[in-house]
Each structure stands twice: as C-alpha cells, then as structure tokens.
VOROTOR-214225 format. One line per 3 residues: their letters; for each residue x, y, z negated of N, C-alpha, C, O. Coordinates in steps of 0.1 Angstrom, whole numbers, plus 5000, padded with zeros to 4 digits. Layout:
<recs>
a = X Y Z X Y Z X Y Z X Y Z | ... $
</recs>
This chain:
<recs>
xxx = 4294 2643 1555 4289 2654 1548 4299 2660 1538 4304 2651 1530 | 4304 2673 1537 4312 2675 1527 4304 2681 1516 4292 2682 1517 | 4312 2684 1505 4312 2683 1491 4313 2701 1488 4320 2708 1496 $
xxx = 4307 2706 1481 4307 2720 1479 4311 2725 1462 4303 2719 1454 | 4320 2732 1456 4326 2739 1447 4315 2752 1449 4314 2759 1459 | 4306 2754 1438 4304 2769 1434 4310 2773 1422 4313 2767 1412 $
xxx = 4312 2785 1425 4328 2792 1414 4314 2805 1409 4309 2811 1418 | 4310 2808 1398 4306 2818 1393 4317 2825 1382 4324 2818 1375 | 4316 2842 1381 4320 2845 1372 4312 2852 1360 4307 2863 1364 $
xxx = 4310 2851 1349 4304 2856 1336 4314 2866 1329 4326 2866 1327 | 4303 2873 1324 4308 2884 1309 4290 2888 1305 4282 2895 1311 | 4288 2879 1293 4272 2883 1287 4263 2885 1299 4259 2895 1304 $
xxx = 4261 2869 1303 4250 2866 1317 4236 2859 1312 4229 2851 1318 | 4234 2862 1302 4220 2849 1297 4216 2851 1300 4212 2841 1306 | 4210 2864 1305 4199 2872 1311 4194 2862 1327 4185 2855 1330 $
xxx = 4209 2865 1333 4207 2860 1347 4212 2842 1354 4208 2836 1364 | 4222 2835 1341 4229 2830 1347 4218 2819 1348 4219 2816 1360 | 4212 2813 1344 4200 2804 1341 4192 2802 1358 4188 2792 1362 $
xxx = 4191 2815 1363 4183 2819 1378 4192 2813 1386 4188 2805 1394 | 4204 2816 1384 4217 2815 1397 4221 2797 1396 4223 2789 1405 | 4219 2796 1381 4222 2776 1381 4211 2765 1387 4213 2754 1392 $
xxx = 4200 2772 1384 4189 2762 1388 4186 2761 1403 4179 2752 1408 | 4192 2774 1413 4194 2777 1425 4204 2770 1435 4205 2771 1447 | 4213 2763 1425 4222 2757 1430 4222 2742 1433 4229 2735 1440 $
xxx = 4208 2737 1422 4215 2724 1417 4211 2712 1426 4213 2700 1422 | 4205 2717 1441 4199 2709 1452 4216 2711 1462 4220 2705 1472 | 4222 2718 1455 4232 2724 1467 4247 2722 1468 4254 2720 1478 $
xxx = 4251 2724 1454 4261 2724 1451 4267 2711 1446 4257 2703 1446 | 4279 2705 1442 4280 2692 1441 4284 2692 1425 4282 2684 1416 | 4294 2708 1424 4299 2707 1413 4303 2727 1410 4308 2737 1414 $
xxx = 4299 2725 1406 4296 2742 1395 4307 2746 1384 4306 2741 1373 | 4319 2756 1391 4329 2767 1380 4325 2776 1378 4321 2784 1387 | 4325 2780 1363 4324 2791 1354 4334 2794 1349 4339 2787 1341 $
xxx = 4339 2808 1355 4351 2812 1345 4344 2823 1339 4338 2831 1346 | 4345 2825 1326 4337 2830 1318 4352 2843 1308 4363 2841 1303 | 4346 2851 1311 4355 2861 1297 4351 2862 1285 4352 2873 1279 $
xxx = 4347 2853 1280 4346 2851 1269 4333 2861 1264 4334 2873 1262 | 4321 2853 1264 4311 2862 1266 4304 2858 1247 4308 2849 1240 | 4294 2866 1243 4294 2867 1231 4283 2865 1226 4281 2865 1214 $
xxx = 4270 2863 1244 4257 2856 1240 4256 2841 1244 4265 2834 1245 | 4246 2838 1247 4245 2826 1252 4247 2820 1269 4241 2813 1277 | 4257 2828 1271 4261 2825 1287 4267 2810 1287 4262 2801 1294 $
xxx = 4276 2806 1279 4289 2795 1280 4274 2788 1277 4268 2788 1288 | 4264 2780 1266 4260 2774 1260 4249 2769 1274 4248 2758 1279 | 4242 2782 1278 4234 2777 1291 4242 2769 1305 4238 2759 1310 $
xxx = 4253 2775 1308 4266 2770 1313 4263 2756 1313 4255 2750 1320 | 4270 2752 1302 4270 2736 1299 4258 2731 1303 4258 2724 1313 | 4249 2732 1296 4230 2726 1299 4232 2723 1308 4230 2711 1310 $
xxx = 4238 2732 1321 4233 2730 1335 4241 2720 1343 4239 2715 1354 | 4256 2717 1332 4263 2710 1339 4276 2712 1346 4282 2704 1353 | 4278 2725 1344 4291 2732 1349 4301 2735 1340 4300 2739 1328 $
xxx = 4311 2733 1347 4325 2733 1339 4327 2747 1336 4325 2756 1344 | 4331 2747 1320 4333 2762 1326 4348 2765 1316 4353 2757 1308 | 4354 2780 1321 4365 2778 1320 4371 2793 1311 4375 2804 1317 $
xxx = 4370 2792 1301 4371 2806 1295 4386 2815 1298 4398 2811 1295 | 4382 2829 1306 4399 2834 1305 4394 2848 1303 4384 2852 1307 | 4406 2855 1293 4404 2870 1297 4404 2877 1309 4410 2872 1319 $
xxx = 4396 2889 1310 4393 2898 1322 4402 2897 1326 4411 2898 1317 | 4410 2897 1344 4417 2898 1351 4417 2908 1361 4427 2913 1367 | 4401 2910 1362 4399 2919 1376 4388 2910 1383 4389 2898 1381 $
xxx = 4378 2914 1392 4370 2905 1396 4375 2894 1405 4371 2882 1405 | 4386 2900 1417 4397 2896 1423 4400 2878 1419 4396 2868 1423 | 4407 2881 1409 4418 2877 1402 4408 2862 1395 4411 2850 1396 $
xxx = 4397 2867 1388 4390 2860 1381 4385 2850 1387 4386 2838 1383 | 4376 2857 1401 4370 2846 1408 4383 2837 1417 4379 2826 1422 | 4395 2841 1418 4403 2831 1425 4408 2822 1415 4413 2812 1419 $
xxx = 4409 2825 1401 4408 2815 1392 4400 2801 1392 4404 2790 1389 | 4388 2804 1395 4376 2794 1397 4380 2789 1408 4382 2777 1405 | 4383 2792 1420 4390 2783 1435 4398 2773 1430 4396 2761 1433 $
xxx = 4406 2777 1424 4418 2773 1422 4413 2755 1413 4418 2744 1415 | 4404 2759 1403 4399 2747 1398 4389 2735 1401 4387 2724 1396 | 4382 2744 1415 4374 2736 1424 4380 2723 1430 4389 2723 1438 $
xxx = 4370 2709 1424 4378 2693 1433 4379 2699 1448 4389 2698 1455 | 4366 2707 1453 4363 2705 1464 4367 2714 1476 4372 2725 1472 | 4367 2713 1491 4372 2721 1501 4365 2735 1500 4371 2746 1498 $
xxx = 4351 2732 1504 4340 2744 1503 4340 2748 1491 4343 2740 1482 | 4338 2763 1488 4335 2770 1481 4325 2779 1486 4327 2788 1495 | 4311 2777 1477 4301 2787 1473 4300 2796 1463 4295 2792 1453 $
xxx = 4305 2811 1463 4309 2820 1456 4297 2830 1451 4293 2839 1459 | 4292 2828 1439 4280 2832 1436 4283 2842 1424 4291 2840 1415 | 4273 2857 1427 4274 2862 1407 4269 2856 1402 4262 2847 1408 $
xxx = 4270 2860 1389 4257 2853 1380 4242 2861 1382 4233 2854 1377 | 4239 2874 1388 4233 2877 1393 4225 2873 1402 4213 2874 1402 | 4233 2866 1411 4226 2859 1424 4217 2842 1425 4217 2831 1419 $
xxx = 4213 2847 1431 4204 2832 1432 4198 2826 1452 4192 2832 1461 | 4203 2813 1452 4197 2810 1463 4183 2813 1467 4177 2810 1457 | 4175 2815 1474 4160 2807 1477 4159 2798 1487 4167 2792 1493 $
xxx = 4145 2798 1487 4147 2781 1492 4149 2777 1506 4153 2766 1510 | 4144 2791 1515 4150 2788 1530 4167 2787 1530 4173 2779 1538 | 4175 2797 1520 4190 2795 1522 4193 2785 1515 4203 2781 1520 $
xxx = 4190 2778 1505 4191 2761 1503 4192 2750 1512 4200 2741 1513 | 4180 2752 1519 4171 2744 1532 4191 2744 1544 4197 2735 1549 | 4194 2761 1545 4203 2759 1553 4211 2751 1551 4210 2740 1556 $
xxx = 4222 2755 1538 4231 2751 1532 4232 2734 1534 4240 2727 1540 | 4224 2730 1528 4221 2714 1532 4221 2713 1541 4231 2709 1546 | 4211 2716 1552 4210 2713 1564 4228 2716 1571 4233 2707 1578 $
xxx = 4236 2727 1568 4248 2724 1573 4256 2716 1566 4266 2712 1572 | 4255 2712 1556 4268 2700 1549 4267 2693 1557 4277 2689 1564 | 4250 2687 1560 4251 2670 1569 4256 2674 1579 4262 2664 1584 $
xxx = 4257 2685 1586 4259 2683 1601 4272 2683 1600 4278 2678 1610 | 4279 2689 1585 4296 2689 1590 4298 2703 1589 4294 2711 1597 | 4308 2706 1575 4311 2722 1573 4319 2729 1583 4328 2721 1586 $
xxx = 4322 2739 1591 4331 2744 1596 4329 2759 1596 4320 2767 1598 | 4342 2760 1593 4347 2775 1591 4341 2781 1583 4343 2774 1573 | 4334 2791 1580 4329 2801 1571 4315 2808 1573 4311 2813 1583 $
xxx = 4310 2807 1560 4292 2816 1569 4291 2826 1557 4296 2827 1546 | 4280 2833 1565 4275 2844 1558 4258 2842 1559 4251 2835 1566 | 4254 2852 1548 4242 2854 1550 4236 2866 1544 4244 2875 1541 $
xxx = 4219 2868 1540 4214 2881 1541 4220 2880 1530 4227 2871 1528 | 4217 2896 1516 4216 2897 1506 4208 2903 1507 4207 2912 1515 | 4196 2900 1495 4183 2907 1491 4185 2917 1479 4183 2911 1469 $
xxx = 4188 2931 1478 4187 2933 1464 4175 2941 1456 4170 2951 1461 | 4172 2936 1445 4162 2941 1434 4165 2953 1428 4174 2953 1420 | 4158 2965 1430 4158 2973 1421 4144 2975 1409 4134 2982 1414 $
xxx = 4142 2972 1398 4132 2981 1390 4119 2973 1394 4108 2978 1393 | 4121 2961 1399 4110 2953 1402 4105 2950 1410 4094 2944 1410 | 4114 2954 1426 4112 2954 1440 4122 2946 1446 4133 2946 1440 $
xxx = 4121 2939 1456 4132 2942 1464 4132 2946 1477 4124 2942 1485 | 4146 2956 1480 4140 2961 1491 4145 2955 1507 4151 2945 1511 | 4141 2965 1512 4145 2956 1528 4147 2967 1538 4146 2967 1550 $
xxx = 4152 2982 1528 4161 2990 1540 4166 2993 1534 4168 2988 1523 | 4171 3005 1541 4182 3017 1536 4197 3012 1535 4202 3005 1544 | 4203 3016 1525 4220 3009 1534 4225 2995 1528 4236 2990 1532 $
xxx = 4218 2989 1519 4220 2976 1515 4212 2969 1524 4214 2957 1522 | 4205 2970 1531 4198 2958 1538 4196 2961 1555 4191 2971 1559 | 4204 2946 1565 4206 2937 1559 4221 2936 1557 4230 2938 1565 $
xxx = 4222 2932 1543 4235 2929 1538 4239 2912 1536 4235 2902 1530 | 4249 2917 1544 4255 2903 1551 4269 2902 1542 4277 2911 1541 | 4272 2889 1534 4279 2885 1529 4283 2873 1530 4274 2865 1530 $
xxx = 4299 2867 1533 4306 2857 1533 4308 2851 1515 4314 2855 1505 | 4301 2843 1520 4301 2833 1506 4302 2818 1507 4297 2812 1497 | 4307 2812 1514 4305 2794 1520 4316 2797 1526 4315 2805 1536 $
xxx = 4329 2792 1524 4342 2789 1530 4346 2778 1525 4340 2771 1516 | 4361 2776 1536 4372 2767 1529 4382 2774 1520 4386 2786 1522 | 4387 2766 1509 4396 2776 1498 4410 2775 1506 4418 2784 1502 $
xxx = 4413 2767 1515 4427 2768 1519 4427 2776 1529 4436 2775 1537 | 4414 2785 1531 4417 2795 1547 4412 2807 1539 4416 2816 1546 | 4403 2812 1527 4400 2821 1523 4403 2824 1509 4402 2814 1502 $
xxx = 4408 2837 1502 4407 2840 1490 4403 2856 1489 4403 2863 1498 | 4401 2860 1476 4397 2874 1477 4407 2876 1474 4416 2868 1470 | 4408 2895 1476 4417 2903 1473 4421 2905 1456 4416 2897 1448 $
xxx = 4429 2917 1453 4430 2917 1441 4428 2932 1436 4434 2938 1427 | 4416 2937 1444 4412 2948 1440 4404 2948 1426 4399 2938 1421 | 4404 2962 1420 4398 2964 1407 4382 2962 1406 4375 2956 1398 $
xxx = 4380 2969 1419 4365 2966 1422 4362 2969 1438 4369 2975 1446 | 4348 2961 1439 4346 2957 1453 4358 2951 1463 4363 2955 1473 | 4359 2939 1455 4369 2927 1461 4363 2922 1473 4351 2919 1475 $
xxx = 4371 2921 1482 4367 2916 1495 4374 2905 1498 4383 2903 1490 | 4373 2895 1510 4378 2885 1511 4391 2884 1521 4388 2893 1529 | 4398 2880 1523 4410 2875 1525 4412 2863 1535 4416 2852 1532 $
xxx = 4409 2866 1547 4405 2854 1560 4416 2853 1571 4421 2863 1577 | 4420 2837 1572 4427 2835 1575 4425 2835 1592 4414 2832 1597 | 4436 2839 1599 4428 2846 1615 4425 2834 1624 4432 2824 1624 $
xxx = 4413 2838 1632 4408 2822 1639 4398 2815 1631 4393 2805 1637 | 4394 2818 1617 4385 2807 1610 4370 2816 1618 4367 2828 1619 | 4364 2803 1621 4352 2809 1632 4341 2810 1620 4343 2806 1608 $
xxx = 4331 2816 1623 4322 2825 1612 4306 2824 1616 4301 2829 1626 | 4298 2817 1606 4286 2812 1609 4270 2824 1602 4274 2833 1595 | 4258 2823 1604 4252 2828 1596 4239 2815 1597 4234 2809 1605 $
xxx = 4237 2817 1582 4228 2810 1576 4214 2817 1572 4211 2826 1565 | 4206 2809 1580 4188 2815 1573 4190 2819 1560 4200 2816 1553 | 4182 2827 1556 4176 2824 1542 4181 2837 1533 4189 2843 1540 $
xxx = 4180 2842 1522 4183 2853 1513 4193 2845 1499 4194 2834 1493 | 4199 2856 1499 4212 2858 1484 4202 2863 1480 4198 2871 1488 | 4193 2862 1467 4181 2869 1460 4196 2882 1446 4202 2876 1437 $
xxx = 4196 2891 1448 4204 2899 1442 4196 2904 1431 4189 2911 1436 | 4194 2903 1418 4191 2910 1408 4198 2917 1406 4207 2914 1398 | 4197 2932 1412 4209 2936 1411 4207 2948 1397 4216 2948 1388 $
xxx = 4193 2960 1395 4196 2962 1385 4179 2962 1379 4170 2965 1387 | 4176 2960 1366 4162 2958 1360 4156 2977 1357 4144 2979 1361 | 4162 2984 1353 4161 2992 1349 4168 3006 1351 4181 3006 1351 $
xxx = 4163 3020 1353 4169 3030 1356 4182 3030 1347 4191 3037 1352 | 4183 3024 1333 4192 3031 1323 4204 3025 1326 4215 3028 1323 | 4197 3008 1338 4211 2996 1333 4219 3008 1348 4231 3012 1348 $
xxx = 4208 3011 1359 4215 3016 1367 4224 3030 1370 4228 3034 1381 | 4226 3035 1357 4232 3050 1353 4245 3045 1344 4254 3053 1342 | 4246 3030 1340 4253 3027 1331 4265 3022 1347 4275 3027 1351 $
xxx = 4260 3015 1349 4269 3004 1360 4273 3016 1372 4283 3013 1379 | 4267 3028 1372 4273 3036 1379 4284 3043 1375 4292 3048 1383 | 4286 3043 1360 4292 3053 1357 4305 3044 1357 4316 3047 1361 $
xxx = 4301 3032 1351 4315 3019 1354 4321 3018 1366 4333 3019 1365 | 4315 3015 1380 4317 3013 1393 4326 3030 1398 4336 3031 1405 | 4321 3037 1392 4325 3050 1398 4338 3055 1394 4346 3062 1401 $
xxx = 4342 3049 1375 4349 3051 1371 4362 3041 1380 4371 3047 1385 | 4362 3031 1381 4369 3018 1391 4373 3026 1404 4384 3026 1409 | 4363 3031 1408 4364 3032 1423 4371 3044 1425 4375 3046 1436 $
xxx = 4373 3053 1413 4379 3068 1413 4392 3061 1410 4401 3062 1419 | 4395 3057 1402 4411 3048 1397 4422 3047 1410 4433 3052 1413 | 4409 3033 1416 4417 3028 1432 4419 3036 1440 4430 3035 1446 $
xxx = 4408 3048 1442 4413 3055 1455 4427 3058 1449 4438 3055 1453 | 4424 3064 1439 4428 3078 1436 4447 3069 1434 4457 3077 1435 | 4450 3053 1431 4461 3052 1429 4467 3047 1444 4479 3043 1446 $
xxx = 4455 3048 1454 4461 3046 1467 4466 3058 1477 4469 3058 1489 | 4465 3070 1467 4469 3082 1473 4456 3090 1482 4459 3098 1490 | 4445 3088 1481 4431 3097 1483 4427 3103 1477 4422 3100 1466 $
xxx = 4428 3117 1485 4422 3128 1482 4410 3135 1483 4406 3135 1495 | 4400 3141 1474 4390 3148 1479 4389 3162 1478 4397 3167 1470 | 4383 3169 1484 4380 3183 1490 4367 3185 1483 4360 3177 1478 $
xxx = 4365 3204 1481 4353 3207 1477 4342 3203 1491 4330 3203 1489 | 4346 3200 1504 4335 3199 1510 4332 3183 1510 4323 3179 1516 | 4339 3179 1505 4337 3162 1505 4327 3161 1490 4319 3152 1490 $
xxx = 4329 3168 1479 4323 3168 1472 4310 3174 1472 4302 3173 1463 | 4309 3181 1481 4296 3188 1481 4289 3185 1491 4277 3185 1488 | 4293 3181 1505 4289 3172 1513 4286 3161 1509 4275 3157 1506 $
xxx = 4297 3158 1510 4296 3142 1510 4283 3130 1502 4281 3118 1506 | 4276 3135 1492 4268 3132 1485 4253 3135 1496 4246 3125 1500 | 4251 3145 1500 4238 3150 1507 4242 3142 1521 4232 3140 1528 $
xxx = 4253 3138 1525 4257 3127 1537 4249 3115 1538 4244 3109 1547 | 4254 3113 1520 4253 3094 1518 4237 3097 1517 4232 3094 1527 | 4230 3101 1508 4219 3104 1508 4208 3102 1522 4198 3096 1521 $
xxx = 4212 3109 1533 4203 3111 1544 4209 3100 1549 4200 3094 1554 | 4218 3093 1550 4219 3076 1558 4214 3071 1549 4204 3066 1554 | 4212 3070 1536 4205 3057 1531 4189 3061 1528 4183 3053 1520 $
xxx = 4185 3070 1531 4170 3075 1532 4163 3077 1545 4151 3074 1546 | 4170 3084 1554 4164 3086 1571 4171 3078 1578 4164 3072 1586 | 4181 3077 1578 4188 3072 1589 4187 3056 1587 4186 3050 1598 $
xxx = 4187 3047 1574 4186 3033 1571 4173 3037 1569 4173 3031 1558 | 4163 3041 1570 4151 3041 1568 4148 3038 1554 4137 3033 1552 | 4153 3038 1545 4154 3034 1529 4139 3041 1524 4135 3038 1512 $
xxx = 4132 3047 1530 4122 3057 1530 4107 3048 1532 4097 3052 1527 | 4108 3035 1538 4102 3024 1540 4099 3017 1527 4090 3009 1525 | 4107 3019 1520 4104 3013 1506 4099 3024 1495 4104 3024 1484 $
xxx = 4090 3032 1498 4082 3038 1490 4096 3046 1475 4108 3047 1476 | 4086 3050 1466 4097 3056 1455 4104 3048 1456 4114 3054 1462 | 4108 3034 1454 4121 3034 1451 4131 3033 1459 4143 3032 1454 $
xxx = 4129 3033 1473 4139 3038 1485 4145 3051 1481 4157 3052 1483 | 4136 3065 1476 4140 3075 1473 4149 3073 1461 4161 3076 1460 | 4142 3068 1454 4149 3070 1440 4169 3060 1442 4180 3063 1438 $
xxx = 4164 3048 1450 4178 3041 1450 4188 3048 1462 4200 3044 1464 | 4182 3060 1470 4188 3066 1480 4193 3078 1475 4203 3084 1479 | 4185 3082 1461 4195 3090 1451 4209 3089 1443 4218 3098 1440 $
xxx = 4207 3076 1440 4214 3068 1434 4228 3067 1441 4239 3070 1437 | 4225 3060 1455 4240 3066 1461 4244 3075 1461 4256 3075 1459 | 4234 3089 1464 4242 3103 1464 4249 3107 1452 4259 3114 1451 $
xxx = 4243 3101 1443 4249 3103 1429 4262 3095 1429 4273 3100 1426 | 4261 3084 1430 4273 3075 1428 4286 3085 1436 4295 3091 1430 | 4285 3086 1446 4289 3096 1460 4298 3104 1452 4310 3103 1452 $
xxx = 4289 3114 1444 4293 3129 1439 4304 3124 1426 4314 3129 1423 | 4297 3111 1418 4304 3111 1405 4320 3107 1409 4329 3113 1404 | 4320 3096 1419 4336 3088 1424 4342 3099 1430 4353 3102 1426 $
xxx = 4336 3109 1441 4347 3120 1443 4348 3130 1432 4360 3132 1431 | 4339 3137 1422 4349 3145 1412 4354 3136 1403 4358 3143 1394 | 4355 3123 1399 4362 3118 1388 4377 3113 1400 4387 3110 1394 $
xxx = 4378 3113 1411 4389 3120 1420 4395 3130 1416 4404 3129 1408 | 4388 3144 1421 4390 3152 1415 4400 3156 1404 4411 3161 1404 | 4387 3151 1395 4398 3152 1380 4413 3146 1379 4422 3153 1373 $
xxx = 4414 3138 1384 4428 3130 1383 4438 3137 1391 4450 3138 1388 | 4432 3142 1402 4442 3152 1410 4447 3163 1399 4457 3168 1395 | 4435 3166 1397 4436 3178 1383 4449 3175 1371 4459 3181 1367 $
xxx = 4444 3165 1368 4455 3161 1353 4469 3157 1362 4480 3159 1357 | 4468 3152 1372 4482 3149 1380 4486 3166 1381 4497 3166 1375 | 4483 3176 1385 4489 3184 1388 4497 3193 1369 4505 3202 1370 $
</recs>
C-alpha cells in the first residue's frame, strides 16, 4: 500500500480550510501547508488537524504549491485548495486504490458551488482534474494563474469515482471580487506572452462564452444560477480581453 503527501495552499482560509482537513484524514497519511502568512485563523486550525505547515511569502500559485512537493516524506501527492474537499465515494476510491497499489496518475470530477448550489452543467461540469500523482514524474507550471501540471511522457492516467466538492464561491460580491483578480492575472499573462485582442474579440467574444456555457453546456439545466454563473463567464470574457486591451493601449 503506498503512503500519500497532501500539499494544500493557504492565504486567510478559516472559512474553508477546516472542510478540506477533515476530508482528508481517512486518506491522507500526512498533510503540507504552505501558508502565506495568513492573518486569521488558517495556521492555528492547520495544526489541530495535524498538518505541517510551512509559512512562505506569495510565489505564484505555481511556485507555492511545488514548494509543498518538495517537503512531502511521501511518493504520491494529493493536491488539494483549501477550498476543496473530498466526499465519501472519492475517499472510498482513493483508499480503495492505495491497497491495490498507486500507479501513475488519476483524475477526477470537480463539483463546483455557486450561492448555495452546486451545479452539474454548463462549462465546469464535468470537470476533470489531475490531482493524485507521483512528485518525481509531475510538477506544476509556473504560471501567474491557472497553473497546470507538468507530466512526464508515458505516465499512464487513471479516473477515480467520486466528487472534488469545490466551494468555489458563497456569494455574488465574493464572485465580482475574484473576477476582477483572475482577470486582472489573466490579462498580465496573455498580454506578456504577446496576445492580442480585436474589437471583435471583445465584442464577440463574451456573447461566445456565454451561449457555450448556457445552451451549448446546457448550464440552463441549473435554473437561475446556470444563467446567472453563465453570465459570469461572459463577463469574465469581456473584462480579461479589454484589460488586454488597455495594456496594448499604454504599450503603444
């Protein structure tokens, strides 16, 4: 049976981190927190639960979470937000594959919550995410945002029952805030990788994302808040192409 490292990263998680520890503790062997030095009660619940944790300044999400690898005893790594939480069918897996013998890398659904729901269309679902590797065949990238993983070629790739439970946001206001963050990030990267946008991409492009994640993902299946989180992209959409835009603008 092997031994499993989960690596979480924190910045002011009391809210959530408490959900994501107690989710672990059938599963995991041994629990990293790298923590940015957070300023409520994240580190203090941390400890309760038993996990090491390891305070560093912000790096990048990249950067942070391969900090946590790097301190894991163990081969496997379970790479969790503080956001996220097992349930009990992807527990049930998890276990059920240690005994049989870890190999290569798995993924599974992600569930995410909006406003008191969670939904089950439109363009998050189903969202499939690699989170159960070996650290000497995977690491993330070192992007600013929306880090992705780093797979070594030939590692064979499993999927596991069960839901990533995503609290992803409680409230309309947290989700206008975290947009305007993500969009800010996401306009930076293109924009220092040399991408460009157009008025029809900006004016398109938004009424695009919108009808895939409302008709076309059927996001429409989940009642208002399919509408409302199918807005949400179009908005996200429109804000990262003109804060594009703009940067083209001050570049010139």
């Amino acid at each position: 049976m092997n031994s499993i490292t989960a690596v979480i990263i924190t910045h002011n998680e009391a809210r959530n981190i408490q959900r994501c520890l107690a989710s672990l503790q059938t599963v995991a062997d041994e629990i990293i927190v790298v923590d940015s030095f957070s300023t409520d009660d994240t580190v203090a619940i941390c400890r309760q639960h038993g996990a090491i944790v390891k305070q560093q300044a912000w790096l990048g999400f990249g950067p942070q979470k391969n900090l946590g690898i790097q301190l894991a005893s163990h081969e496997y790594i379970l790479s969790l937000d503080a956001d996220e939480a097992l349930d009990d069918e992807l527990k049930a897996s998890i276990r059920t594959a240690k005994n049989q013998g870890l190999q290569g890398m798995y993924d599974f659904t992600r569930l995410n919550y909006y406003y008191g729901k969670f939904l089950r269309h439109g363009v998050e679902y189903p969202d499939y995410k690699i989170r159960l590797f070996p650290k000497s065949k995977v690491r993330w990238n070192d992007e600013l945002v929306h880090e992705t993983l780093l797979l070594s070629p030939g590692l064979s790739q499993h999927r596991l029952k069960g839901h990533l439970l995503h609290y992803t946001y409680f409230t309309i206001q947290e989700h206008v805030a975290k947009a305007n963050k993500y969009t800010n990030l996401g306009a930076e990267l293109n924009f220092k990788k040399g991408k460009k946008v157009s008025w029809g991409k900006i004016i398109f492009g938004p009424l695009a994302t919108f009808l895939q994640a409302y008709i076309f993902k059927r996001g429409f299946l989940d009642g208002g808040h399919g509408f409302i989180v199918a807005a949400f992209h179009a908005y996200g959409a429109f804000m990262k192409y003109t804060k594009i835009w703009q940067l083209q603008q001050e570049k010139k």
